[in-house]
C-alpha positions as CSV (number, residue, x, y, z in Angstrom):
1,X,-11.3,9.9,26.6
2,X,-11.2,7.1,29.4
3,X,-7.9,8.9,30.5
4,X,-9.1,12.1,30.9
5,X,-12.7,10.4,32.4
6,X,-10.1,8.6,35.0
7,X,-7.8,11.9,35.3
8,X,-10.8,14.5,36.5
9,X,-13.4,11.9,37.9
10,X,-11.4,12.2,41.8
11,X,-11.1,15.5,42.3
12,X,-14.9,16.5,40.4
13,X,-16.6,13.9,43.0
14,X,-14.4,15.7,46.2
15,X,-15.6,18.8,44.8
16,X,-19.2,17.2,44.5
17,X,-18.9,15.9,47.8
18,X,-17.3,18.5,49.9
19,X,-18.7,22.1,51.4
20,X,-18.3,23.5,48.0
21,X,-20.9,22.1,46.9
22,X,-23.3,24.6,48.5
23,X,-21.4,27.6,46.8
24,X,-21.9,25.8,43.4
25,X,-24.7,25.2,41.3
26,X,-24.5,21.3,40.5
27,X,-26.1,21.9,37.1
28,X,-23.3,24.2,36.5
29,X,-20.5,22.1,36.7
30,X,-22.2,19.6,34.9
31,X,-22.4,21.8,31.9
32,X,-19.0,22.7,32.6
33,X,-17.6,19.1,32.5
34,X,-19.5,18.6,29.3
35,X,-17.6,21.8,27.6
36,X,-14.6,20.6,29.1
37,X,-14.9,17.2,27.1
38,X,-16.8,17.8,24.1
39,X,-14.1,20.3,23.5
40,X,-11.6,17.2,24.1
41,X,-13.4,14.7,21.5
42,X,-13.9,17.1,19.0
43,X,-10.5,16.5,16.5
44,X,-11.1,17.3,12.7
45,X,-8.8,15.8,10.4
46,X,-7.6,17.2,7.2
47,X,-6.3,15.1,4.4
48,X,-2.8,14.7,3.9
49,X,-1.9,14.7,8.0
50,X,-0.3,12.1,9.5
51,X,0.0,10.3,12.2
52,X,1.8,7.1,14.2
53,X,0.1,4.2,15.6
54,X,2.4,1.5,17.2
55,X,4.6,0.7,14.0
56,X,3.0,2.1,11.1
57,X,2.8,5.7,10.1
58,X,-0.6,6.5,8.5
59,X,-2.0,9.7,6.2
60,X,-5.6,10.5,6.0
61,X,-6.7,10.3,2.8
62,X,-10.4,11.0,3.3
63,X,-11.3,13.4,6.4
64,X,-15.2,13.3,6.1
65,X,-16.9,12.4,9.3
66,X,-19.0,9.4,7.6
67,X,-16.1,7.4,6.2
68,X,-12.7,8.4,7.2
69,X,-10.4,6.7,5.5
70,X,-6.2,6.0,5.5
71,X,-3.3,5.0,3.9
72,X,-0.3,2.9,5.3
73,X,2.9,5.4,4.1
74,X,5.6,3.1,6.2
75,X,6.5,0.7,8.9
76,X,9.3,1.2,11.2
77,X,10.7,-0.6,14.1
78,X,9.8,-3.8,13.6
79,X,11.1,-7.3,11.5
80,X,9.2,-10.5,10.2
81,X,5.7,-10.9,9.7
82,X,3.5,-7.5,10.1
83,X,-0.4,-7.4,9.6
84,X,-2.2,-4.3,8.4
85,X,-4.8,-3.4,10.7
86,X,-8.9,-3.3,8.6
87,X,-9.7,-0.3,10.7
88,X,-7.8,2.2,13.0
89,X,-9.2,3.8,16.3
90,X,-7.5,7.6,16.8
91,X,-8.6,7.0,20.8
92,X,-10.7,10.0,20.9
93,X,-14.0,9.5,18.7
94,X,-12.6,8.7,15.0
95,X,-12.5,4.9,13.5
96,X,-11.0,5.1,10.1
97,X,-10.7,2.2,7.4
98,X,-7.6,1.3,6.1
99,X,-8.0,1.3,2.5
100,X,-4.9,2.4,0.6
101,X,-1.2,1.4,1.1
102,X,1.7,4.0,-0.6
103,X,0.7,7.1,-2.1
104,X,3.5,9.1,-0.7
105,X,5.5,11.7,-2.7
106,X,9.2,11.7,-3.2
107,X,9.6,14.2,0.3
108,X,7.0,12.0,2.2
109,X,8.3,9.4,4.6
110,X,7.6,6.2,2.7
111,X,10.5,4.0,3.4
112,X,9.6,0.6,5.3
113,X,12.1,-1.3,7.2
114,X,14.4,-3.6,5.2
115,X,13.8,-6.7,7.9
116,X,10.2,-6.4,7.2
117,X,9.4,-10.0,6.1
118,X,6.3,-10.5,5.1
119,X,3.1,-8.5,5.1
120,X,-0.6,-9.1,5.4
121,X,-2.9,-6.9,3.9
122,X,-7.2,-7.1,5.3
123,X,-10.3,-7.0,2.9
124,X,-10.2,-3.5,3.1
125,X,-7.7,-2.5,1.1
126,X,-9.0,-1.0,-2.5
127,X,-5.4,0.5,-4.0
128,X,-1.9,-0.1,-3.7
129,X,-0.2,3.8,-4.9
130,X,3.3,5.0,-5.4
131,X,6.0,4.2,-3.1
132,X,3.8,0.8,-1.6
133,X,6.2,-1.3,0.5
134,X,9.2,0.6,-0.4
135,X,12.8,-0.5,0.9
136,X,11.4,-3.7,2.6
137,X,12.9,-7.0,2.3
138,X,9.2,-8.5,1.6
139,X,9.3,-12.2,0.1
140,X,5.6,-12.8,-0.8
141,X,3.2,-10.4,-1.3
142,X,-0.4,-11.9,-1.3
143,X,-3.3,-9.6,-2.4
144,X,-6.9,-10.0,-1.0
145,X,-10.1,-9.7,-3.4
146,X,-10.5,-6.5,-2.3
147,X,-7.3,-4.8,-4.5
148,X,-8.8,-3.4,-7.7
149,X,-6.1,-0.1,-8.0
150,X,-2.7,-0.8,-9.3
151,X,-0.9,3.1,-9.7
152,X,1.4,3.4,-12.3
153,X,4.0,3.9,-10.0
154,X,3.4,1.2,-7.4
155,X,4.3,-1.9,-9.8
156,X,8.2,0.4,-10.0
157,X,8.0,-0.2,-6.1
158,X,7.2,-3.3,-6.2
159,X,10.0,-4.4,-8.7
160,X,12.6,-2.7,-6.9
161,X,11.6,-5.0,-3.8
162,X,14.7,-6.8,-4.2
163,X,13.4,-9.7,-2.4
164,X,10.0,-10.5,-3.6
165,X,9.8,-13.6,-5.2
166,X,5.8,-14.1,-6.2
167,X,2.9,-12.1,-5.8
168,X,-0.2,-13.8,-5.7
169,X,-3.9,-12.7,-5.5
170,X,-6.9,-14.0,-3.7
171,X,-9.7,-15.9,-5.4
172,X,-12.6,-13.3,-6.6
173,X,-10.3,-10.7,-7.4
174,X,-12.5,-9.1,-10.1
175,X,-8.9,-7.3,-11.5
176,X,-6.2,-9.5,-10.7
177,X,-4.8,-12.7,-11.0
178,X,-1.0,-14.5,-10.8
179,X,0.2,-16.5,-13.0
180,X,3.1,-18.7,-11.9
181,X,3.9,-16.0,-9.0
182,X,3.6,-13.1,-12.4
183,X,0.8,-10.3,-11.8
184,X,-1.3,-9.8,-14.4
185,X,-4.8,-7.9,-14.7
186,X,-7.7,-10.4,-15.6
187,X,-7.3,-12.4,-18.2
188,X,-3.8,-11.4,-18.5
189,X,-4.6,-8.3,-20.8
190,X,-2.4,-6.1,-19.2
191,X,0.9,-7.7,-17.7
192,X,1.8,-5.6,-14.3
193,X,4.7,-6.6,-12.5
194,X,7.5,-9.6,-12.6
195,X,8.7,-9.7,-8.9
196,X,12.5,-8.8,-8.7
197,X,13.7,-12.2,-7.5
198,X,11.5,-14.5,-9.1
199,X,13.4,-17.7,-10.3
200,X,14.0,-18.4,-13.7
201,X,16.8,-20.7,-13.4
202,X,14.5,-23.7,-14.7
203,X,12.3,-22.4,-16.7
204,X,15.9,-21.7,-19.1
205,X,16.6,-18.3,-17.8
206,X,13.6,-17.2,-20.4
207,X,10.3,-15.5,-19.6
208,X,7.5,-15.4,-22.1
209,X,4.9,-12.9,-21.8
210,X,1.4,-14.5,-22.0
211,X,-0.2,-14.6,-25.3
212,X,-3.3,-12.7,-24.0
213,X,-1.0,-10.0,-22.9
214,X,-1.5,-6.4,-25.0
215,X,-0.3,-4.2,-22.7
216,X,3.3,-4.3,-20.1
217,X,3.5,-1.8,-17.7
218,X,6.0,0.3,-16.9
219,X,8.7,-1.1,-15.1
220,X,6.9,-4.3,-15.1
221,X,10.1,-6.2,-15.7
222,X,13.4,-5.3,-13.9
223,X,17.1,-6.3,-13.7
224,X,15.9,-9.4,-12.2
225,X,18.8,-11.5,-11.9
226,X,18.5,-14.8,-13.1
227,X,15.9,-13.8,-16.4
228,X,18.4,-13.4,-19.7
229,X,15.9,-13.7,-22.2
230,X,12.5,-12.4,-22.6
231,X,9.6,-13.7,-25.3
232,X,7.4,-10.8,-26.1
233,X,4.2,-12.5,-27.9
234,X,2.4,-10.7,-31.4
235,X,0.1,-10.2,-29.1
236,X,1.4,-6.8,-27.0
237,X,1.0,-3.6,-28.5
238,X,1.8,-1.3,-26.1
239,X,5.2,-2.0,-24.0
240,X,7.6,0.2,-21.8
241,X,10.7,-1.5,-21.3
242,X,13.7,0.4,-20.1
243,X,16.9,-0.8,-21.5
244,X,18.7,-0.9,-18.5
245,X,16.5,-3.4,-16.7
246,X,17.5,-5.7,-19.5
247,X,20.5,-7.3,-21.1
248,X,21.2,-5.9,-24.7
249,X,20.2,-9.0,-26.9
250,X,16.8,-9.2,-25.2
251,X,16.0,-5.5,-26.4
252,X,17.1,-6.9,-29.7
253,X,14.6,-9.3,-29.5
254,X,12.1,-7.0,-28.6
255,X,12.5,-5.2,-31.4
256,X,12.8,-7.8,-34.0
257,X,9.3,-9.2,-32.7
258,X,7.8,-5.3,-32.9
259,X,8.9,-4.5,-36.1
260,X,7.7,-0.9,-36.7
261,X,4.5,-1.4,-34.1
262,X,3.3,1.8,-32.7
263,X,4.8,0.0,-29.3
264,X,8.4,0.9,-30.6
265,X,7.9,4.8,-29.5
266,X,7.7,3.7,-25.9
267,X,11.1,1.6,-25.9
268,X,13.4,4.3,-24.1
269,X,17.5,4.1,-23.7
């Protein structure tokens, strides 16, 4: 708006302040002008349409005019540390909150750049959907109080960042918390994702599920390299473990522990 203010304010005031002002009706250019811009201003979005602000491609996910809202899809162009805007201005008349990060589908341009580092997510965000920080080389993934959505599909994203060692989450998280770097839901019910790189060198190459634990997620534990043996507690009922994310005699071991558990339909090859 300020550029198109800047762009027609010299020759409106010659034309207000020459001869042909006296051929003119003032008030009729006025109303002209005001056409002209509310006609500029006026945008409406539609969800599902993108659009590129410095780095980061967004997607509107909610159009309406009281609470627009968008998702992060990717960042591009850029290495290191990059912070997630709370709110995004279009530059016409639209501030939308940035609430969501992923939710692409398997067409949709989701992939981040691999030198992306580290990234920093605001208050605002609500739900971390499919595809979430795909392809970057992310370290550490922090989560403000504000997360409370996990998709199904995000927590394979996140353990096929290759790099991430630890997630961690924010005090007051009413659905979260990390244990030891491990995401869990509160009090570790539900056991969400084991970051790809985490180390388990000391710890005997072992990981043991938390005894609170009923539920594992889908692909909540991958091929990550230094983990050879996994301790699956009475406790879970309900597990999805693909084979090829583990080595052979920790699926044995699985099984053993499960003994005819309704939890053994859900072990694929």
């Amino acid at each position: 708006m300020k550029r198109f203010l800047d762009h027609i304010g010299t020759p409106l005031r010659h034309l207000l302040s020459g001869s042909s002002l006296m051929q003119c009706s003032v008030r009729g250019v006025c109303l002209l002008f005001l056409l002209i811009v509310g006609n500029l201003a006026a945008h409406a979005y539609v969800e599902g349409e993108y659009f590129i602000q410095g780095h980061i491609t967004y997607r509107v996910i909610d159009a309406s005019t009281s609470s627009p809202k968008l998702a992060v899809y990717n960042v591009r162009g850029v290495s290191g540390k990059v912070i997630i805007p709370a709110t995004v201005f279009d530059g016409v008349d639209t501030h939308f909150t940035v609430t969501q990060i992923g939710g692409a589908g398997d067409n949709d341009p989701f992939r981040w750049d691999s030198g992306i580092t580290e990234v920093v997510l605001p208050n605002t965000i609500t739900t971390l959907a499919c595809y979430c920080f795909a392809n970057s080389g992310i370290t550490s993934l922090r989560l403000p109080a504000s997360v409370t959505t996990i998709h199904y599909r995000a927590n394979v994203l996140l353990g096929r960042c290759i790099k991430l060692k630890e997630i961690l989450v924010d005090a007051g998280n009413p659905a979260f918390i990390s244990d030891d770097g491990v995401l869990y839901t509160k009090n570790h019910e539900e056991l969400i994702s084991v970051p790809f790189n985490k180390d388990f060198s000391s710890k005997g190459n072992c990981f043991t599920i938390n005894s609170n634990t009923k539920k594992v997620h889908v692909d909540a534990i991958q091929e990550t390299p230094t983990l050879k043996k996994l301790v699956v507690p009475a406790s879970v009922v309900d597990l999805y473990i693909w084979t090829g994310g583990l080595h052979l005699h920790t699926v044995l071991d699985i099984w053993k522990r499960l003994w005819l558990m309704q939890v053994i339909k859900h072990i694929v090859a």
